[in-house]
C-alpha positions as CSV (number, residue, x, y, z in Angstrom):
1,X,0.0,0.0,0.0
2,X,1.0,3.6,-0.4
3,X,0.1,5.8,2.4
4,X,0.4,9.0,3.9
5,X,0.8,9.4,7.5
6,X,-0.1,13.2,8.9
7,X,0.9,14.5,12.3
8,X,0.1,18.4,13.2
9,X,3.6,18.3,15.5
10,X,6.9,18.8,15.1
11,X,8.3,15.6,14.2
12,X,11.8,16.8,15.3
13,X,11.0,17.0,18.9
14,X,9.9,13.6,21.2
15,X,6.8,13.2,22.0
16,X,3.5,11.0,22.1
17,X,1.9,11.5,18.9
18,X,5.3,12.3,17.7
19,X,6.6,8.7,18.3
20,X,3.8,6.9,17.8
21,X,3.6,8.1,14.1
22,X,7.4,7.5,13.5
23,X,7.7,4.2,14.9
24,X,4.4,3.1,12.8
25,X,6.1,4.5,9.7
26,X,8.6,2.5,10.6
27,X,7.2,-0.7,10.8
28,X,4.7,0.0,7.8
29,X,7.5,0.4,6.0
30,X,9.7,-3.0,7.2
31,X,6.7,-4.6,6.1
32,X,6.9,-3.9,2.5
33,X,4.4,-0.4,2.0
34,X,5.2,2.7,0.9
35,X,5.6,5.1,3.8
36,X,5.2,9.2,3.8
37,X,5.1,11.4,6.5
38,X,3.4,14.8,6.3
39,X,4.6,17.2,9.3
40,X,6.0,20.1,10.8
41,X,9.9,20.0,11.9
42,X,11.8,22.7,13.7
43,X,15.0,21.2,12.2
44,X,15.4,21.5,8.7
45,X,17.7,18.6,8.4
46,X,15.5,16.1,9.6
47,X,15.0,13.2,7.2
48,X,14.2,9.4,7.7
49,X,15.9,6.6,6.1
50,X,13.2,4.6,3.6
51,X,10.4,6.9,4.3
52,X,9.4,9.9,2.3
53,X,8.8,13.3,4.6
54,X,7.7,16.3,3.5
55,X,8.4,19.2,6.0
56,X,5.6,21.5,5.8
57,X,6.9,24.8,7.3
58,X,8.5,25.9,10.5
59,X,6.0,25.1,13.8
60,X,5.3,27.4,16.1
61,X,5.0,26.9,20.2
62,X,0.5,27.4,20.5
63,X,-1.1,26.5,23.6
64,X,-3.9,24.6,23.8
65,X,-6.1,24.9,26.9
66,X,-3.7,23.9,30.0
67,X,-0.5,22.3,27.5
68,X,1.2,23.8,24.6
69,X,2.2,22.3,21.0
70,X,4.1,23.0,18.3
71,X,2.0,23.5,15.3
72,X,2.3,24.7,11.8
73,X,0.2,28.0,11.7
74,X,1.8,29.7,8.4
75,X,-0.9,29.7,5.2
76,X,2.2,28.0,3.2
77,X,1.5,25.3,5.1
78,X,-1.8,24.5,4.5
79,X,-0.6,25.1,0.2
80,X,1.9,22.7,1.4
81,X,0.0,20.0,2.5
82,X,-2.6,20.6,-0.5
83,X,0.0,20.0,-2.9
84,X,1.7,17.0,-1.6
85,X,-1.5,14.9,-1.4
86,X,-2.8,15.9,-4.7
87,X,0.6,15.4,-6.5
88,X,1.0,11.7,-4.6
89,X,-1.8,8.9,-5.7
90,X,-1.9,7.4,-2.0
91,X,-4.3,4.5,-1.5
92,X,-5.1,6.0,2.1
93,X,-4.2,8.7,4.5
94,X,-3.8,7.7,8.1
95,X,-4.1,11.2,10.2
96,X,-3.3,11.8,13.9
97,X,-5.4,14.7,15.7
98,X,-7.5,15.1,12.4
99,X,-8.9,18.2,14.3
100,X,-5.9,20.3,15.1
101,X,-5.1,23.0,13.0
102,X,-4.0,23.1,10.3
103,X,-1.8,20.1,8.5
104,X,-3.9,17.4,10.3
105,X,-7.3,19.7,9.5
106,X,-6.6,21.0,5.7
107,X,-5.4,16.8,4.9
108,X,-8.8,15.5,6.3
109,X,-10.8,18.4,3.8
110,X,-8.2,17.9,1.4
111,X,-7.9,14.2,0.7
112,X,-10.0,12.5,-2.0
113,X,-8.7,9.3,-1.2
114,X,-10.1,7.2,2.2
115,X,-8.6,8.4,5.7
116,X,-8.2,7.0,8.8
117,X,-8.2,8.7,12.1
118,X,-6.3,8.7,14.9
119,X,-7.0,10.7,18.2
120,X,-5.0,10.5,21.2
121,X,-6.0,13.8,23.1
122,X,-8.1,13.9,26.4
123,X,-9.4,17.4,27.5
124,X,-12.3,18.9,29.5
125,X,-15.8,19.4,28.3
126,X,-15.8,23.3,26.8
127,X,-18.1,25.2,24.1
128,X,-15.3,25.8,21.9
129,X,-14.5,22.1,21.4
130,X,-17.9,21.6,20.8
131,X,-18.3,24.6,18.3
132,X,-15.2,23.3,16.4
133,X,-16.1,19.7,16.2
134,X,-19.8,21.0,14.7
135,X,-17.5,22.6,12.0
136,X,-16.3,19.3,11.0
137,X,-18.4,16.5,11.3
138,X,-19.0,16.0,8.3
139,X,-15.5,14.8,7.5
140,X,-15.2,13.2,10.9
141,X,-18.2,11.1,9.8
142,X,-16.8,9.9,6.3
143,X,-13.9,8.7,7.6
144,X,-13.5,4.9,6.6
145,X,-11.7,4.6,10.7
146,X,-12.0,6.2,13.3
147,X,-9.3,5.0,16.4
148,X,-8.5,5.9,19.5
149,X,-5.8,5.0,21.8
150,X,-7.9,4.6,24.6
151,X,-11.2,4.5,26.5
152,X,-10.0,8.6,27.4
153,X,-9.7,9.6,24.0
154,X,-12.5,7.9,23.2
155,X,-14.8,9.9,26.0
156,X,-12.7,13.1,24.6
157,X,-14.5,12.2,20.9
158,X,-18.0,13.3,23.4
159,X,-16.7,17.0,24.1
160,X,-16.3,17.4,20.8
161,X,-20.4,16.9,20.2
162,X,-19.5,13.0,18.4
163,X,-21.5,10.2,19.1
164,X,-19.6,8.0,16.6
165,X,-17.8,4.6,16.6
166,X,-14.3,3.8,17.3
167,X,-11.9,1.3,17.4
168,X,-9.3,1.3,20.2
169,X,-5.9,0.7,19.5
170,X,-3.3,1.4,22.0
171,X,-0.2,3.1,21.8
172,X,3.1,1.1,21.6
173,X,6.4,1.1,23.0
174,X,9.3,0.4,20.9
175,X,10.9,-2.7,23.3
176,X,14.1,-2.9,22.0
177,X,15.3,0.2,22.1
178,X,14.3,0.6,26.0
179,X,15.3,-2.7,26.7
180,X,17.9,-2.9,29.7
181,X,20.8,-5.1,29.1
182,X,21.6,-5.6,33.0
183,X,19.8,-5.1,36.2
184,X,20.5,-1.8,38.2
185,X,19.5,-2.4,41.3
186,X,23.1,-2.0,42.9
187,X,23.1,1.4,41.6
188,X,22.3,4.7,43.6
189,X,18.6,4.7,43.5
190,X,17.3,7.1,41.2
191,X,13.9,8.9,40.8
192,X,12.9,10.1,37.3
193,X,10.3,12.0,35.8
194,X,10.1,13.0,31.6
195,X,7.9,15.6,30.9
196,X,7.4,19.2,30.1
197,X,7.3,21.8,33.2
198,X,3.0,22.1,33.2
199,X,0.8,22.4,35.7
200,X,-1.3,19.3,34.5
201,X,2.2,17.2,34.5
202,X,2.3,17.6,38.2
203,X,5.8,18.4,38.9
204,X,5.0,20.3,41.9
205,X,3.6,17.3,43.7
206,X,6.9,15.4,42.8
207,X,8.8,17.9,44.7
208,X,6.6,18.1,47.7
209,X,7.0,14.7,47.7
210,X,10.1,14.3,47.3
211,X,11.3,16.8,50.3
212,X,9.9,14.3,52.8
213,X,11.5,11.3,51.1
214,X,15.3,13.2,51.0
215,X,14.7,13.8,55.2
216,X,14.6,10.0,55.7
217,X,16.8,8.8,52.8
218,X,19.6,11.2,51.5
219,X,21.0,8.5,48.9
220,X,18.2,9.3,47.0
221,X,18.4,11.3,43.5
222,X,15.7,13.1,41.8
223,X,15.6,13.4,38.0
224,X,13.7,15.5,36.1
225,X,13.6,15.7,32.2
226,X,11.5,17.6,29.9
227,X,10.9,21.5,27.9
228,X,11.0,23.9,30.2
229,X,12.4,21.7,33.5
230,X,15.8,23.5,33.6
231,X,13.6,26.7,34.3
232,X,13.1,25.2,37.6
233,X,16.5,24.5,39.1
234,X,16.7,27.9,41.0
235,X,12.9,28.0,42.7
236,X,14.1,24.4,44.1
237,X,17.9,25.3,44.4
238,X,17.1,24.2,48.1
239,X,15.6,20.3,47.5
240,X,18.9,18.2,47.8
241,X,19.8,15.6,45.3
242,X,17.4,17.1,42.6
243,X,18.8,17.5,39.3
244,X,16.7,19.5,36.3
245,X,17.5,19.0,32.5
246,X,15.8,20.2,29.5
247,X,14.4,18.2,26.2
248,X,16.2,15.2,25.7
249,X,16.3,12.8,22.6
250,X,17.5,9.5,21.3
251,X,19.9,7.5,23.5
252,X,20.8,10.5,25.7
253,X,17.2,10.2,26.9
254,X,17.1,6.2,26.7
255,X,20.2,6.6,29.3
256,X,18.4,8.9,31.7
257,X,16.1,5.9,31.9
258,X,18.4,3.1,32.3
259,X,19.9,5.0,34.9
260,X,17.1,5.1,37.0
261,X,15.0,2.8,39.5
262,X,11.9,4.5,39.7
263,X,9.9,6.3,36.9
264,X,7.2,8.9,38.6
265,X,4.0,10.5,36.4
266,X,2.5,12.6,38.8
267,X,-0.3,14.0,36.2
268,X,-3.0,15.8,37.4
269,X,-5.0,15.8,34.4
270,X,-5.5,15.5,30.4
271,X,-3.4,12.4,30.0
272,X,-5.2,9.7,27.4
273,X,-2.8,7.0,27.5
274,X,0.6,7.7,29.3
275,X,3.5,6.1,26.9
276,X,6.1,7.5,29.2
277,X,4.4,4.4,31.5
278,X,5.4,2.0,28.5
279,X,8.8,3.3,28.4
280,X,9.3,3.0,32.2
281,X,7.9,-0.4,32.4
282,X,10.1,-1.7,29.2
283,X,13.5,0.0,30.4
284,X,12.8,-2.0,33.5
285,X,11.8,1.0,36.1
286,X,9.2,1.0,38.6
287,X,6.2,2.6,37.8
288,X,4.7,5.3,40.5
289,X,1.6,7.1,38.4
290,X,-1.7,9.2,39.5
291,X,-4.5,7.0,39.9
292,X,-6.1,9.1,36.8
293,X,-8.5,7.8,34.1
294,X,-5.4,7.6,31.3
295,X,-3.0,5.8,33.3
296,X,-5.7,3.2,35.0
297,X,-5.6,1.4,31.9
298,X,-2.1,1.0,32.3
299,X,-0.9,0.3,36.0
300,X,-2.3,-2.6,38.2
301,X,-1.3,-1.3,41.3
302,X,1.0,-3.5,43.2
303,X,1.5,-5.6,40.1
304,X,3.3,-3.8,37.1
305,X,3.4,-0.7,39.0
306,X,1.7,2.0,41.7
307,X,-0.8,4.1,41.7
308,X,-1.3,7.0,44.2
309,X,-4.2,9.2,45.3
310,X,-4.0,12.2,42.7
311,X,-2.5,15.9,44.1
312,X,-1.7,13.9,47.3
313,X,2.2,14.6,47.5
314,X,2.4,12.8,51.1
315,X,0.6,9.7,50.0
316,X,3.4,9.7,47.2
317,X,5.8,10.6,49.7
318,X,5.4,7.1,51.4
319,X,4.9,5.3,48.1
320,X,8.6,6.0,47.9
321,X,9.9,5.3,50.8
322,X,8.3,2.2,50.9
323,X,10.1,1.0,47.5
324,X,13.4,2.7,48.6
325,X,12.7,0.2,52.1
326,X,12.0,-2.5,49.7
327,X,14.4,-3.8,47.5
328,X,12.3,-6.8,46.8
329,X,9.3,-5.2,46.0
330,X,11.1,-2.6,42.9
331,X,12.5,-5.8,41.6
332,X,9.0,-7.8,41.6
333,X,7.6,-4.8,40.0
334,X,10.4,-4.5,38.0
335,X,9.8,-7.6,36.0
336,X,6.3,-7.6,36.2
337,X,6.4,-4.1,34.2
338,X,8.8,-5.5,31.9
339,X,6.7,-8.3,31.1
340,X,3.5,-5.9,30.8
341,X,4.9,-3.8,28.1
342,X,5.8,-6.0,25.3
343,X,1.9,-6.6,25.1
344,X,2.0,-3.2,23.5
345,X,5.1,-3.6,21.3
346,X,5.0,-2.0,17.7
347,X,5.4,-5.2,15.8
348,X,2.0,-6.3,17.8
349,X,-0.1,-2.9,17.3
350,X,1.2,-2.2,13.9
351,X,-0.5,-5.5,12.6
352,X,-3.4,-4.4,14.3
353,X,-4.0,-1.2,12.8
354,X,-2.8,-2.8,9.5
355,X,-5.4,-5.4,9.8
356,X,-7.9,-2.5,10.1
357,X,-6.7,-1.1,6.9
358,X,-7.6,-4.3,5.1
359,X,-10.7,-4.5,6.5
360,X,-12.1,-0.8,5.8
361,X,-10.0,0.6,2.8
362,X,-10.4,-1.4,-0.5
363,X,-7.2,-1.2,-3.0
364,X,-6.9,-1.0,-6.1
């Protein structure tokens, strides 16, 4: 098959949607189809080996109710995107957030072949959502799939005024590049978080938390990784042990992983799916997670992971100690998570979503 994958976000920069369409390019690809990508990228340079990208302009940092995205907002753009799907005879057009403005949005109006959606957000009922999905159904409707990643983005598909069907069809975690050659448990413990410095992301909670733990255990270190994080080093100069470092990629990021014990997603809010929790589980770290609707899904507590009370930084507090007490307990979980997270590897949810294609988009 020839297809088009569409993502509204910089593909430069890591991220959910971000590496969910990369790695299923990837594996559409290995399996003999003809893979583009249609996207924004901040670095100009950016190019992928046996995939076609076009880069369709320069995104710009937009904030979307209580997080922020980098979007393409330039008309050239939206010419861009026209162009490349009418000059390219794709036999269908997979596109992720079709409702995000404007390379996801102008492919979805703009395609005359059959499209597939994907929707990963999870957001708060408002009027505007509402408004804006009314502007679209139309094209929502036609679709020949609708997916979502979860039971949360499927609620989400509600605030925008759908009452539609859906398939769900998880996220995935790429297992071999997070697996962890050799245990390490010997190590200095490590606490890490990955995420950008937002409210919703809960960082704040973290760090409440984590003064109690450093009073009782001072071999303790604190990670924390994301855009924006650095920002913070001199409101906490006084936390001990707490390191903060900005946007990471690649193996640089991998390592920040493998050098850690303990992965914490404090989240408040607005998370659909959580594939920082994949990541965690597959590089072998303990999983410590809000007890939210998007990470539920995920986390058994006391089997592949924990889940706390969410906003309740002393209830986290003791989480921690009790693992940092309990060397047996991060290895059980350890392994348990380990063993949780190749159910989602890409080679399994890529032949799901291609078995999907089959099914709704006839070729030829």
């Amino acid at each position: 098959m020839k297809i088009g994958i569409v993502s509204p976000y910089d593909i430069s920069k890591t991220g959910g949607v971000t590496n969910h369409v990369l790695n299923l390019a990837n594996e559409l690809s290995g399996k003999g189809n003809k893979v583009s990508i249609i996207a924004p990228s901040s670095d100009e340079s950016f190019n992928l080996e046996n995939i076609n990208f076009l880069n369709v302009g320069n995104p710009t940092l937009v904030k979307f109710g209580s997080t922020k995205a980098a979007i393409a907002v330039k008309f050239t753009s939206i010419l861009n995107t026209r162009k490349f799907l009418l000059q390219n005879s794709f036999d269908l057009i997979h596109i992720h957030e079709p409702l995000v403005p404007f390379v996801s949005l102008c492919s979805l109006i703009f395609s005359k072949v059959p499209v597939i959606l994907t929707f990963h957000a999870t957001f708060n009922s408002n009027w505007k959502f509402k408004f804006w999905g009314f502007l679209f159904k139309d094209w929502i409707s036609k679709a020949a799939l609708r997916i979502c990643v979860s039971k949360t983005a499927g609620y989400a598909l509600k605030n925008y005024g759908y009452d539609i069907n859906y398939e769900i069809i998880p996220n995935g975690v790429d297992i071999e590049r997070f697996k962890i050659s050799k245990s390490n448990l010997n190590q200095e413990l490590r606490i890490l978080f990955v995420g950008r410095n937002e409210d919703r992301k809960g960082i704040k909670i973290l760090l409440e938390a984590f003064k109690i733990v450093i009073r009782k255990h001072s071999n303790v270190t604190l990670n924390l990784v994301g855009e924006g994080v650095s920002s913070l080093s001199n409101k906490y100069a006084n936390i001990s042990n707490c390191k903060f470092y900005d946007h990471m990629e690649g193996d640089e990021l991998v390592g920040m992983y493998h050098r850690s014990q303990i992965f914490c997603s404090p989240a408040i809010e607005n998370e659909s799916f959580g594939i920082v929790l994949l990541e965690a589980m597959a590089s072998g770290l303990v999983v410590v997670a809000s007890d939210i609707e998007g990470y539920r899904g995920l986390v058994n507590n006391y089997e592949n992971g924990i889940l706390f009370k969410n906003r309740d930084y002393e209830g986290l507090a003791r989480i921690f100690c009790e693992l940092i007490e309990n060397r047996y307990l991060i290895n059980k979980l350890s392994l348990n998570g380990m063993h949780f997270s190749k159910r989602y590897s890409w080679k399994e949810v890529s032949q799901e979503i291609i078995l999907n294609y089959e099914k709704r988009v006839k070729i030829g």
